[in-house]
CHARMM internal coordinates of N, CA and C (Angstrom, degrees):
IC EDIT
DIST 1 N 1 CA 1.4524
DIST 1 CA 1 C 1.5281
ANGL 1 N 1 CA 1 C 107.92
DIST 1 C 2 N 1.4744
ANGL 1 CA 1 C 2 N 110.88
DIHE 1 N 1 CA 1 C 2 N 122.77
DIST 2 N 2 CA 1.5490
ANGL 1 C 2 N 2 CA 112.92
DIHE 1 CA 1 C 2 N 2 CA -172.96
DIST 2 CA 2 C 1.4797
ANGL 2 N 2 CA 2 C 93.73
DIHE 1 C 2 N 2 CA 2 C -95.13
DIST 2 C 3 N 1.4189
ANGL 2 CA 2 C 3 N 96.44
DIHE 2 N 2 CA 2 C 3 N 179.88
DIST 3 N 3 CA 1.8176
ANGL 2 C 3 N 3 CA 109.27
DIHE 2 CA 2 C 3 N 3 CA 179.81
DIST 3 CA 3 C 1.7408
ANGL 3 N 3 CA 3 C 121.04
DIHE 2 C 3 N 3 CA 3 C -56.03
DIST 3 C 4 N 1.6778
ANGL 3 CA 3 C 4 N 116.70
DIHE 3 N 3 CA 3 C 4 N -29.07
DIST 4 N 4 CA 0.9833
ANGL 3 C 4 N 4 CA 151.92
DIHE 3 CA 3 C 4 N 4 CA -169.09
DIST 4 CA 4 C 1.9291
ANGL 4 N 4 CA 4 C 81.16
DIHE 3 C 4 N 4 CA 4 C -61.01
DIST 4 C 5 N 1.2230
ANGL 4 CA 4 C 5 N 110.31
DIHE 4 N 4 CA 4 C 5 N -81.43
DIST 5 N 5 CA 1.2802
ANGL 4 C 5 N 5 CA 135.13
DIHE 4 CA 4 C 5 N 5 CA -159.01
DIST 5 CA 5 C 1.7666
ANGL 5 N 5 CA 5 C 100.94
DIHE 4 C 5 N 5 CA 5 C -45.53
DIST 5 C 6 N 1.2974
ANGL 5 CA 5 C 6 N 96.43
DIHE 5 N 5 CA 5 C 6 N -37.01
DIST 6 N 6 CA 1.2972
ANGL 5 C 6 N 6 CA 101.44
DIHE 5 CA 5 C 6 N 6 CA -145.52
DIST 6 CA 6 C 2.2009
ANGL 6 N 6 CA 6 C 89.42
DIHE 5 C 6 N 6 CA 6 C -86.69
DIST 6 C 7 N 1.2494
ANGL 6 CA 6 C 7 N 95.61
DIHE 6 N 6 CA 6 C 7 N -27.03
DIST 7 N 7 CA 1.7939
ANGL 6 C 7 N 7 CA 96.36
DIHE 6 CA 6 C 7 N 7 CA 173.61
DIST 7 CA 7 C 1.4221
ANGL 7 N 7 CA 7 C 109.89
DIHE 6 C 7 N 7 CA 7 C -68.88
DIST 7 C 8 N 1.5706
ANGL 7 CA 7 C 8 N 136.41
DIHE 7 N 7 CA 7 C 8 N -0.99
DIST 8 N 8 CA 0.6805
ANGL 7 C 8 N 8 CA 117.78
DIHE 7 CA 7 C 8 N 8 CA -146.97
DIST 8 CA 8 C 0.9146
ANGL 8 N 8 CA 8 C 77.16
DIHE 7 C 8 N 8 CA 8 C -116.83
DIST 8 C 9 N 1.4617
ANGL 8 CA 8 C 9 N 128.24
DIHE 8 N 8 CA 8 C 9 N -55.57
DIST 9 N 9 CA 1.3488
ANGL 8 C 9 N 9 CA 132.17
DIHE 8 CA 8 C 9 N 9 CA -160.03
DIST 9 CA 9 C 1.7263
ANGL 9 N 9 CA 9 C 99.87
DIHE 8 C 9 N 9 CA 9 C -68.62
DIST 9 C 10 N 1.1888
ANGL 9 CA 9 C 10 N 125.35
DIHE 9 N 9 CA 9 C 10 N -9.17
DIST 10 N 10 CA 1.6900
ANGL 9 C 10 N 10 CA 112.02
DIHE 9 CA 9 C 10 N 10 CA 173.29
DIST 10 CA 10 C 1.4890
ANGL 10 N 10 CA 10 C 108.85
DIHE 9 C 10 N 10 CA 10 C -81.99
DIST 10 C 11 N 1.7070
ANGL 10 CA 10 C 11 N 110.40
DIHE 10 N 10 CA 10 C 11 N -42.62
DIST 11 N 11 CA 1.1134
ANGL 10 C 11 N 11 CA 102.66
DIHE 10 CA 10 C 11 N 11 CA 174.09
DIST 11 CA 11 C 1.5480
ANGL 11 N 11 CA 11 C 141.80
DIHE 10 C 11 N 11 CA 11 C -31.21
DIST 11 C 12 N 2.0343
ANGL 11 CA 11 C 12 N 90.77
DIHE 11 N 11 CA 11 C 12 N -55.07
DIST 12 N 12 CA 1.5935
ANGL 11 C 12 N 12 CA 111.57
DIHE 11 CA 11 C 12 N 12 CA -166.80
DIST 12 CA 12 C 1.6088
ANGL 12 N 12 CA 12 C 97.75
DIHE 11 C 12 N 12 CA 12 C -58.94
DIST 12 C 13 N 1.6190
ANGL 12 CA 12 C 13 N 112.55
DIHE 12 N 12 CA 12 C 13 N -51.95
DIST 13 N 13 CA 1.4517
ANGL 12 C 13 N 13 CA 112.16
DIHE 12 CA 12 C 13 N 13 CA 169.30
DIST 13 CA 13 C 1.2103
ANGL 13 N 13 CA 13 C 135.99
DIHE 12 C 13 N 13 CA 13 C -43.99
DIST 13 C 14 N 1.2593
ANGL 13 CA 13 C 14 N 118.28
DIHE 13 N 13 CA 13 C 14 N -21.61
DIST 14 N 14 CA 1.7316
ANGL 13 C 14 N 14 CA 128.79
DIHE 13 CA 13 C 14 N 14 CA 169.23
DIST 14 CA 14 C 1.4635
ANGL 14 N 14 CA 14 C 117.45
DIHE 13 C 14 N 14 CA 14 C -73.69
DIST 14 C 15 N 1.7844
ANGL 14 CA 14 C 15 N 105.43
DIHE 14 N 14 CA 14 C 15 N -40.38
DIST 15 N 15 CA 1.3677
ANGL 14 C 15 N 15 CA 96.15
DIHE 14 CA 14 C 15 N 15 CA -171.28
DIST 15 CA 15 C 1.8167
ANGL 15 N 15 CA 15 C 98.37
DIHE 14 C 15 N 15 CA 15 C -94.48
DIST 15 C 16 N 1.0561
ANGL 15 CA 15 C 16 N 125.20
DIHE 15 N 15 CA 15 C 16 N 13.04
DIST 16 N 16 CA 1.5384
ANGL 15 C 16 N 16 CA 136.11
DIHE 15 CA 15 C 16 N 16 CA -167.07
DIST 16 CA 16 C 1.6899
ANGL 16 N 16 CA 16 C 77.13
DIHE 15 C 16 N 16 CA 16 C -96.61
DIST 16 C 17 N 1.4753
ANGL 16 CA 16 C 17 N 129.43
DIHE 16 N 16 CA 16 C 17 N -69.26
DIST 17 N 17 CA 1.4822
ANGL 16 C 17 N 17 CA 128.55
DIHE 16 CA 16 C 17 N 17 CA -155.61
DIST 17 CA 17 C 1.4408
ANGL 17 N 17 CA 17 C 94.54
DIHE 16 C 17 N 17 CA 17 C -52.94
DIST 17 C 18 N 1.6562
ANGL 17 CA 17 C 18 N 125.92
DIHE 17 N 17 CA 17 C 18 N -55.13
DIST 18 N 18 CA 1.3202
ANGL 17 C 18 N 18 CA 127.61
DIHE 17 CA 17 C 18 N 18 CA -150.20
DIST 18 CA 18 C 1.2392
ANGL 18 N 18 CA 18 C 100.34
DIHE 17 C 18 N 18 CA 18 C -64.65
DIST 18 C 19 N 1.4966
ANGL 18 CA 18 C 19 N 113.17
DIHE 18 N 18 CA 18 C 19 N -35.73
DIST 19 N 19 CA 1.5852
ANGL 18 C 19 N 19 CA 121.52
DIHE 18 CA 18 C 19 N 19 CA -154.74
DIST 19 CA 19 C 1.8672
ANGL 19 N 19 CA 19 C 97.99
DIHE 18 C 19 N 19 CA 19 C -63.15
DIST 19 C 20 N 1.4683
ANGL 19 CA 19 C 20 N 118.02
DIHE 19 N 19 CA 19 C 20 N -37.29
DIST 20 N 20 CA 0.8259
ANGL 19 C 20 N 20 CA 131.31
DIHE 19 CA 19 C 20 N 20 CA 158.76
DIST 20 CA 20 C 1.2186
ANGL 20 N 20 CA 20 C 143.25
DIHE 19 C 20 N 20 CA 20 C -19.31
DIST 20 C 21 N 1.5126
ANGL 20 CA 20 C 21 N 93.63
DIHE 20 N 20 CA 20 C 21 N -83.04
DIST 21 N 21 CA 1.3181
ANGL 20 C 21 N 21 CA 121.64
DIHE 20 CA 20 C 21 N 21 CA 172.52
DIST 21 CA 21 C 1.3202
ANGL 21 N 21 CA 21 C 115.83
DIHE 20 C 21 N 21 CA 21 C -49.15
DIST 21 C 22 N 1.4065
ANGL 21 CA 21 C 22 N 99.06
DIHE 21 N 21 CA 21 C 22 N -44.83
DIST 22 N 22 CA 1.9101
ANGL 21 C 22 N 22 CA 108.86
DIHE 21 CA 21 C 22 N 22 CA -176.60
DIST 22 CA 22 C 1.2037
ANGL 22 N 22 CA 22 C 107.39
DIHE 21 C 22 N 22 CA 22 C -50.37
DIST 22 C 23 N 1.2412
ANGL 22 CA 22 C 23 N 116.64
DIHE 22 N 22 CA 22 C 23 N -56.59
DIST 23 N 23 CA 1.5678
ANGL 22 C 23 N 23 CA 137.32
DIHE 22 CA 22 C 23 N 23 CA -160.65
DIST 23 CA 23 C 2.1662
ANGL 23 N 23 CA 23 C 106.61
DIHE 22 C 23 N 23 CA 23 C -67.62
DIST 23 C 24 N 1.5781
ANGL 23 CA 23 C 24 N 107.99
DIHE 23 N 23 CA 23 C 24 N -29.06
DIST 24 N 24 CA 1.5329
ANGL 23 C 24 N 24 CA 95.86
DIHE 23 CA 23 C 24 N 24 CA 176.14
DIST 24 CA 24 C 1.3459
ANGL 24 N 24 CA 24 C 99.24
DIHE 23 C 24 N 24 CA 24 C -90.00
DIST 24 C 25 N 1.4646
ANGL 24 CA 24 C 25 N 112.34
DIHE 24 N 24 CA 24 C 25 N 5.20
DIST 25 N 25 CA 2.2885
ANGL 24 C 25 N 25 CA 93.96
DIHE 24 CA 24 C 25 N 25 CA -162.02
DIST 25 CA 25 C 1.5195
ANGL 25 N 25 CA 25 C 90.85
DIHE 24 C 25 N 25 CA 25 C -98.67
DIST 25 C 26 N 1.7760
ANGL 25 CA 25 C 26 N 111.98
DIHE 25 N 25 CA 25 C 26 N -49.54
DIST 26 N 26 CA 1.6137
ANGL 25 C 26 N 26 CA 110.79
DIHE 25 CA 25 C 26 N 26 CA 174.45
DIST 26 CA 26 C 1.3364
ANGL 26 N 26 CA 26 C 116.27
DIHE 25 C 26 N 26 CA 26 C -97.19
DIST 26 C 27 N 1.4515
ANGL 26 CA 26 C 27 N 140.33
DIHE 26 N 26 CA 26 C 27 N -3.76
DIST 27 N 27 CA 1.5907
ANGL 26 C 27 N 27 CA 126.63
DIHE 26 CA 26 C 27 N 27 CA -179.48
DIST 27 CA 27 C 1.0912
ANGL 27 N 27 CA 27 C 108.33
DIHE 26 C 27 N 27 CA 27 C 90.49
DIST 27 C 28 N 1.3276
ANGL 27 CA 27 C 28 N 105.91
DIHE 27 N 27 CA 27 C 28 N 164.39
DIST 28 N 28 CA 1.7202
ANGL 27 C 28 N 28 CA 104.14
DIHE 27 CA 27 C 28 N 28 CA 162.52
DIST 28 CA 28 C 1.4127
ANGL 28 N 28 CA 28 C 110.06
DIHE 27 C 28 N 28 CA 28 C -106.43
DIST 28 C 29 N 1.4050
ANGL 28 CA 28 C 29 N 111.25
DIHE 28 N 28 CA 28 C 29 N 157.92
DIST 29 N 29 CA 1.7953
ANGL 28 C 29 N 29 CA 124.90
DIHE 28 CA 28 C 29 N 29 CA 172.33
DIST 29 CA 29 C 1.1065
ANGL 29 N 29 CA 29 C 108.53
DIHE 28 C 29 N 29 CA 29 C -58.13
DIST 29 C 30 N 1.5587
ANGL 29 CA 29 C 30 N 107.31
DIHE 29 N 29 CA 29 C 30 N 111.28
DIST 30 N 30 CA 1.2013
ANGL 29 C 30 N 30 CA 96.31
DIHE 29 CA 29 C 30 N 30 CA 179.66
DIST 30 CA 30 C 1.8204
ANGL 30 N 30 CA 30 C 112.83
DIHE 29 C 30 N 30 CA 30 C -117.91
DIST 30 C 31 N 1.3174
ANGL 30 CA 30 C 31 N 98.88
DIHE 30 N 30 CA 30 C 31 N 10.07
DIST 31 N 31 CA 1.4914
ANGL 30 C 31 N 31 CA 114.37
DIHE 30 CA 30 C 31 N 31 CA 176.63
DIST 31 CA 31 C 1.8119
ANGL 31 N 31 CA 31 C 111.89
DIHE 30 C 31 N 31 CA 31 C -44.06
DIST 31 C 32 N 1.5274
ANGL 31 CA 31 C 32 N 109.14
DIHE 31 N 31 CA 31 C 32 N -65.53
DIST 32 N 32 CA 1.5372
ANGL 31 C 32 N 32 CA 95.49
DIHE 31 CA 31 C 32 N 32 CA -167.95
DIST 32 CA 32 C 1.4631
ANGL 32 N 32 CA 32 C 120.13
DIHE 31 C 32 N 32 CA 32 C 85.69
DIST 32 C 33 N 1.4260
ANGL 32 CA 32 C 33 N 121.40
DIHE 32 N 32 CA 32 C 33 N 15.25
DIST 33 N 33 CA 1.9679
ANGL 32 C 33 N 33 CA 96.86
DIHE 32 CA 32 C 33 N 33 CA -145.65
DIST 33 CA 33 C 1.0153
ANGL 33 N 33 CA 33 C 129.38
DIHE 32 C 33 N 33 CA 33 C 51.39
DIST 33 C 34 N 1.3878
ANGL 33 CA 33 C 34 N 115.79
DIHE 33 N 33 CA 33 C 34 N 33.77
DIST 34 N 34 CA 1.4185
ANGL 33 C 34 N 34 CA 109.57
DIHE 33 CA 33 C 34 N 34 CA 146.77
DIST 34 CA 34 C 1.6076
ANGL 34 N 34 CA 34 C 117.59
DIHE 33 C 34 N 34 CA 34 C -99.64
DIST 34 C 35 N 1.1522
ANGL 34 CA 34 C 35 N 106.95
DIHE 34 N 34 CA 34 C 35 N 133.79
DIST 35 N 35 CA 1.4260
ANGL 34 C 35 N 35 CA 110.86
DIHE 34 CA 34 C 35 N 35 CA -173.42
DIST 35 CA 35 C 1.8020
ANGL 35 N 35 CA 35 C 118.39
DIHE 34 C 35 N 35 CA 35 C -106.89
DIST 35 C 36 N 1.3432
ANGL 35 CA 35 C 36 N 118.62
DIHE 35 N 35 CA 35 C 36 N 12.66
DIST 36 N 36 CA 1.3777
ANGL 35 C 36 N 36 CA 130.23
DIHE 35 CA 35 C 36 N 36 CA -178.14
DIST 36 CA 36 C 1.4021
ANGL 36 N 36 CA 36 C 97.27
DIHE 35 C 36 N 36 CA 36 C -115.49
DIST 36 C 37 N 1.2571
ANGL 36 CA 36 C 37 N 105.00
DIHE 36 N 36 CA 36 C 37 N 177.66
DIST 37 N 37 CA 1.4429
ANGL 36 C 37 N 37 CA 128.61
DIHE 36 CA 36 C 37 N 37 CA -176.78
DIST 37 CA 37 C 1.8293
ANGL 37 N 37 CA 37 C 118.31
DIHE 36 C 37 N 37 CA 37 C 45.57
DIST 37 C 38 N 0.7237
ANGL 37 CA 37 C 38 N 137.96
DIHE 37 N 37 CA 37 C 38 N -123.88
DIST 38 N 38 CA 1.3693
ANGL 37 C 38 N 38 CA 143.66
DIHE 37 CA 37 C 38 N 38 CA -172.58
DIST 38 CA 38 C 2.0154
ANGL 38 N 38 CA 38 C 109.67
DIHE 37 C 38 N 38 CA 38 C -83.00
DIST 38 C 39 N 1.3135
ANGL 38 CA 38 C 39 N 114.40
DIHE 38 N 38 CA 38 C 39 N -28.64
DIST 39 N 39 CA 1.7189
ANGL 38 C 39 N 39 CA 115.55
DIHE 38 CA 38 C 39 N 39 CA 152.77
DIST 39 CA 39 C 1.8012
ANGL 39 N 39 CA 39 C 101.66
DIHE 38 C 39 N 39 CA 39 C -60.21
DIST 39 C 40 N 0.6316
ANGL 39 CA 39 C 40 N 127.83
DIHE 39 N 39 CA 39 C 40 N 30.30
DIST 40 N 40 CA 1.5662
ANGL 39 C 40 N 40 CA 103.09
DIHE 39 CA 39 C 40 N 40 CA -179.81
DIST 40 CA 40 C 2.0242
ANGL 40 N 40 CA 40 C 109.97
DIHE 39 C 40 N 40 CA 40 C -85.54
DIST 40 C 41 N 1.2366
ANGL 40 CA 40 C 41 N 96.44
DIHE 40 N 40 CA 40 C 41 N -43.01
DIST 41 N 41 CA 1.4226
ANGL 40 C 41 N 41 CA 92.65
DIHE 40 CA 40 C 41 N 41 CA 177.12
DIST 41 CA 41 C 1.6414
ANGL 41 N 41 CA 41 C 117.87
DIHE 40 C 41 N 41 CA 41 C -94.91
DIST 41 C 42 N 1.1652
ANGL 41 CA 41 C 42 N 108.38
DIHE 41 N 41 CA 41 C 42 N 16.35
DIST 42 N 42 CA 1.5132
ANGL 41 C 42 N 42 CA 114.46
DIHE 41 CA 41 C 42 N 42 CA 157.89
DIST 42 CA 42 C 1.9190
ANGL 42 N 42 CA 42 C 119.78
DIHE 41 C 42 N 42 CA 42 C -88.18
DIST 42 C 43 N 1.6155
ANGL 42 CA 42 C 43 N 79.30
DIHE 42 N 42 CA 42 C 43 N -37.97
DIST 43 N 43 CA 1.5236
ANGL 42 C 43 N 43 CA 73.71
DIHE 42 CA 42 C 43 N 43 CA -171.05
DIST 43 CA 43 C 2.1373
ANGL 43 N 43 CA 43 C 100.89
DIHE 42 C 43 N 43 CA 43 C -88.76
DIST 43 C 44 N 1.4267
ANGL 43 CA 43 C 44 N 89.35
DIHE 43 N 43 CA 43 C 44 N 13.67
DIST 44 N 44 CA 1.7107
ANGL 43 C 44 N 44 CA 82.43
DIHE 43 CA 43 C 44 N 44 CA 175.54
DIST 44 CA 44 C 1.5010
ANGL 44 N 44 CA 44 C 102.30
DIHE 43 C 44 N 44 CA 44 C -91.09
DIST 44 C 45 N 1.2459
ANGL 44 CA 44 C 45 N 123.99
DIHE 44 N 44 CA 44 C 45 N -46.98
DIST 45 N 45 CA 1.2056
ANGL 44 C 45 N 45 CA 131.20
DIHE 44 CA 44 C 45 N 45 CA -165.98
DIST 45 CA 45 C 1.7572
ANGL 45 N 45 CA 45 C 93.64
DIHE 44 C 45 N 45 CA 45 C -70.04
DIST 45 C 46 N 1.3271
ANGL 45 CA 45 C 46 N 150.72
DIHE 45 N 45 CA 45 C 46 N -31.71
DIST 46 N 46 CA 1.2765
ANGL 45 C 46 N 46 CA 159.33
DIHE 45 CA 45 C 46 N 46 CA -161.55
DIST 46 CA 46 C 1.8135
ANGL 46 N 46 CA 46 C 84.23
DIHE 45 C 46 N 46 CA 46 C -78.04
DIST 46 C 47 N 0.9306
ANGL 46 CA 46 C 47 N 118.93
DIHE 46 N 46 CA 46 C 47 N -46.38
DIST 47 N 47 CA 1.7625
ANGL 46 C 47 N 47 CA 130.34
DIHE 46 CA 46 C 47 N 47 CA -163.49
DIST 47 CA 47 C 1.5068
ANGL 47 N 47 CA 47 C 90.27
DIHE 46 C 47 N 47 CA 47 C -66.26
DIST 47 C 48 N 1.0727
ANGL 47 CA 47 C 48 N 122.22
DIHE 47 N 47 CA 47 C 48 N -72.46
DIST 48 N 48 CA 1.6463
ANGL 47 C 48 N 48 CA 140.44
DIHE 47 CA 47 C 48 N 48 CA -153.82
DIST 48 CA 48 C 1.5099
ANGL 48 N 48 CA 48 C 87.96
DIHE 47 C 48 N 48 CA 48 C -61.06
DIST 48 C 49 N 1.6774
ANGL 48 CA 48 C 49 N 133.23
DIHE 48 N 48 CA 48 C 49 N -53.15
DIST 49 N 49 CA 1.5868
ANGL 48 C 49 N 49 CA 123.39
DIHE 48 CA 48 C 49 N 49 CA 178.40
DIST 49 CA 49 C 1.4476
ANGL 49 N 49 CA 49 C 107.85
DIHE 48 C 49 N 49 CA 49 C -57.58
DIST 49 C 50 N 1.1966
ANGL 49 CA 49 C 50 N 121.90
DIHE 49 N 49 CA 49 C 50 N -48.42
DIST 50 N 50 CA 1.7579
ANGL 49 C 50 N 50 CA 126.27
DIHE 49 CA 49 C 50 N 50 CA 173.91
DIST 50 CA 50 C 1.5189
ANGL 50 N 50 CA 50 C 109.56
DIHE 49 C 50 N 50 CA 50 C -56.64
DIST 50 C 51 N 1.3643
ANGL 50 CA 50 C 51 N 147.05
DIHE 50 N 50 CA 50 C 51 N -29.56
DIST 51 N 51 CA 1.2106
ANGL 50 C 51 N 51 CA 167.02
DIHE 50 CA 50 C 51 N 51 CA 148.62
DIST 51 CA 51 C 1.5064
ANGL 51 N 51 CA 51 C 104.24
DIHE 50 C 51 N 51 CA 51 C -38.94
DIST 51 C 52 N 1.0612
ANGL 51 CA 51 C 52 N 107.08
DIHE 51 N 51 CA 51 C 52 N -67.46
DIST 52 N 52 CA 1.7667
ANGL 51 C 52 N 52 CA 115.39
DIHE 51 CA 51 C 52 N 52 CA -173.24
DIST 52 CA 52 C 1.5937
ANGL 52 N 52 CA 52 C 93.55
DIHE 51 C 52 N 52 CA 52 C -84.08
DIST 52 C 53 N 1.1069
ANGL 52 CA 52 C 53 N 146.06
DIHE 52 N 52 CA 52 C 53 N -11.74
DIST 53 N 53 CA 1.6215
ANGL 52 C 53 N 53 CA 113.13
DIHE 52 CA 52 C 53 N 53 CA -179.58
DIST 53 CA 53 C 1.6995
ANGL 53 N 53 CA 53 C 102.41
DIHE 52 C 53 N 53 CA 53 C -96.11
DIST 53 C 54 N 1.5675
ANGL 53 CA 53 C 54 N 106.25
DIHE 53 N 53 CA 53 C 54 N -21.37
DIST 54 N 54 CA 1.7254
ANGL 53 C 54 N 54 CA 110.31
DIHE 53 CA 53 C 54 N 54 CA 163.61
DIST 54 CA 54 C 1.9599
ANGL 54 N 54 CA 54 C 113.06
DIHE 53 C 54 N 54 CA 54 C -58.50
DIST 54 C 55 N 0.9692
ANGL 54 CA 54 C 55 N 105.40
DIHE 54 N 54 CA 54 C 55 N -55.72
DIST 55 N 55 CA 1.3128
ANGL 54 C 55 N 55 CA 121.53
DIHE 54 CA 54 C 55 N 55 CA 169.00
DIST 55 CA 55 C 1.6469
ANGL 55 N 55 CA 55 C 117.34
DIHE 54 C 55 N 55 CA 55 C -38.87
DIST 55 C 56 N 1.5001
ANGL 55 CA 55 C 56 N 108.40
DIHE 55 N 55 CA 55 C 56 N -51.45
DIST 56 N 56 CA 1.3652
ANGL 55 C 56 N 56 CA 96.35
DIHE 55 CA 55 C 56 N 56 CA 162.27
DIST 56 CA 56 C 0.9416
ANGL 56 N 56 CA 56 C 138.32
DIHE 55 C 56 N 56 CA 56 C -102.38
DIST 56 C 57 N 1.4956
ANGL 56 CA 56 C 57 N 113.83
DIHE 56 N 56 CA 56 C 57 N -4.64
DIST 57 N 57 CA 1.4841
ANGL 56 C 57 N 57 CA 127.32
DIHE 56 CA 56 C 57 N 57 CA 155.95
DIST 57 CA 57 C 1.3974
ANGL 57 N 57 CA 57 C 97.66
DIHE 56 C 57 N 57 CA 57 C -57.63
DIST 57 C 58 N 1.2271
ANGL 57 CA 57 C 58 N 155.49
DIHE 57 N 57 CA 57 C 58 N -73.49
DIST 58 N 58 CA 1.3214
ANGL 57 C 58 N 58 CA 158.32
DIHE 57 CA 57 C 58 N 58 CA -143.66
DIST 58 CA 58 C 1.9063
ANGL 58 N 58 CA 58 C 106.54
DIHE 57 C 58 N 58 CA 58 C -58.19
DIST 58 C 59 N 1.7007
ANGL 58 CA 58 C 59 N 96.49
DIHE 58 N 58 CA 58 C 59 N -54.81
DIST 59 N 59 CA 1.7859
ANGL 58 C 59 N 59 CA 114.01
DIHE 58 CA 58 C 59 N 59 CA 172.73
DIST 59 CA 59 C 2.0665
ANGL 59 N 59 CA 59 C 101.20
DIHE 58 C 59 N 59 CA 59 C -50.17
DIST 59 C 60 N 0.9346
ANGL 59 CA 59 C 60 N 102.16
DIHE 59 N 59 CA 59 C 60 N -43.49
DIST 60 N 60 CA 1.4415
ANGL 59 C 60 N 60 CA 98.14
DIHE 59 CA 59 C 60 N 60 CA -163.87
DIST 60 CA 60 C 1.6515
ANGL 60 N 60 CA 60 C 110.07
DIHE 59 C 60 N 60 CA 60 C -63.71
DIST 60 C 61 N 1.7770
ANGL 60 CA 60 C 61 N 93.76
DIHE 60 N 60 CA 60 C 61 N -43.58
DIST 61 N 61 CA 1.4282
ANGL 60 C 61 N 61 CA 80.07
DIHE 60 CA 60 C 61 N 61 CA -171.54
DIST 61 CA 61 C 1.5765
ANGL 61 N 61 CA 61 C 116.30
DIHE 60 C 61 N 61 CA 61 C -71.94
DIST 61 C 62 N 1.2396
ANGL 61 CA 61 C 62 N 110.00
DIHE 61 N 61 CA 61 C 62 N -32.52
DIST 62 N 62 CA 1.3008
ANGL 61 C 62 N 62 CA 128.75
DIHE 61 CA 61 C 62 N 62 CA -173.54
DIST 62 CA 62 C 1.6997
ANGL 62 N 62 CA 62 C 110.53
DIHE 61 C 62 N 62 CA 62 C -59.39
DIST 62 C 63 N 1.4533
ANGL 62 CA 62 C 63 N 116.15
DIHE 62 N 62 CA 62 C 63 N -12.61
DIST 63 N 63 CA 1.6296
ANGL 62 C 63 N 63 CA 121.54
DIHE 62 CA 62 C 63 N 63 CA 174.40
DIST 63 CA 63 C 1.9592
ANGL 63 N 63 CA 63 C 98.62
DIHE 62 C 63 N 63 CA 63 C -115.25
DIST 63 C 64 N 1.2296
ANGL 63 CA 63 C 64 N 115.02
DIHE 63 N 63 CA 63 C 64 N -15.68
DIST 64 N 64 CA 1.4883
ANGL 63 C 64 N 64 CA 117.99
DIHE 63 CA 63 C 64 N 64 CA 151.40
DIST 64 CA 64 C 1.5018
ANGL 64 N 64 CA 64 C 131.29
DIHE 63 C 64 N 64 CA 64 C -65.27
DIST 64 C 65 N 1.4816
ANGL 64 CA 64 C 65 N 113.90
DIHE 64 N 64 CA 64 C 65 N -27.14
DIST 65 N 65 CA 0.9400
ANGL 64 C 65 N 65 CA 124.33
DIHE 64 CA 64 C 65 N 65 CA 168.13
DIST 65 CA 65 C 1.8218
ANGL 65 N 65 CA 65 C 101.74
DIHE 64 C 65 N 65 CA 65 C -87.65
DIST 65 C 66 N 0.7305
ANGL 65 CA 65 C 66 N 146.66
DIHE 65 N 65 CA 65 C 66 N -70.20
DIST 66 N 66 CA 1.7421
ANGL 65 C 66 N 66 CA 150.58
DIHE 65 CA 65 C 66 N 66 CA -168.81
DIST 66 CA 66 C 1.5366
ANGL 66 N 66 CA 66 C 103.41
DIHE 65 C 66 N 66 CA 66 C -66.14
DIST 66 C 67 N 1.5782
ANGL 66 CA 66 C 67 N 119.23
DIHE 66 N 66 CA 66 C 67 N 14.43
DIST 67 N 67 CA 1.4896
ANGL 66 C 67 N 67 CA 119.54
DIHE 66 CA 66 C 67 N 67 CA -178.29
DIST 67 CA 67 C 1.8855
ANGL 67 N 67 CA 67 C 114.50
DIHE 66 C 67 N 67 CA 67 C 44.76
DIST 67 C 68 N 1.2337
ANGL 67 CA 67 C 68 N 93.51
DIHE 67 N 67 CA 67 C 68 N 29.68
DIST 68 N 68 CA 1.7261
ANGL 67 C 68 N 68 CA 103.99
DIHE 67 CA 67 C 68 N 68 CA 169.92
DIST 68 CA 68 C 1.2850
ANGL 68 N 68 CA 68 C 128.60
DIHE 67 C 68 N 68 CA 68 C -53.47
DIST 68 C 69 N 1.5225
ANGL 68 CA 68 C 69 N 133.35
DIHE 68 N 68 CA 68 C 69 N -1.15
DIST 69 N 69 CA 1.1773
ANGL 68 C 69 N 69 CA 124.55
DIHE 68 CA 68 C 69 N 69 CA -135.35
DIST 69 CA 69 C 1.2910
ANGL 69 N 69 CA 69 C 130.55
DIHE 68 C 69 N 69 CA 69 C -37.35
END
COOR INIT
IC SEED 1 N 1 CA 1 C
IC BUILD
């Protein structure tokens, strides 16, 4: 194993620790689409991004149509 090898293999281990770490500080998703019980304000905030990409889908066409660019 040359030095090459050996950066690599620290790397994978760094983002292996973080991957970690992330996972005991916030949890994992455990929603699924479920939108009751304790998902409730996940799947609200999921609504409000689906909300706003209608929203600008809607602006676009509406300045596509009036040659708005």
């Amino acid at each position: 194993m040359n030095a090459g090898d050996g950066i690599v293999v620290l790397i994978i281990l760094a983002l292996v620790i973080w991957s970690i770490r992330y996972m005991m500080k916030n949890g994992v998703d455990a929603c699924s689409g479920d939108c009751h019980g304790a998902c409730k304000g996940h799947c609200k905030w999921v609504g409000d991004v689906n909300k706003a990409h209608r929203h600008i889908s809607r602006m676009n066409k509406i300045k596509a149509f009036f040659h708005m660019t």
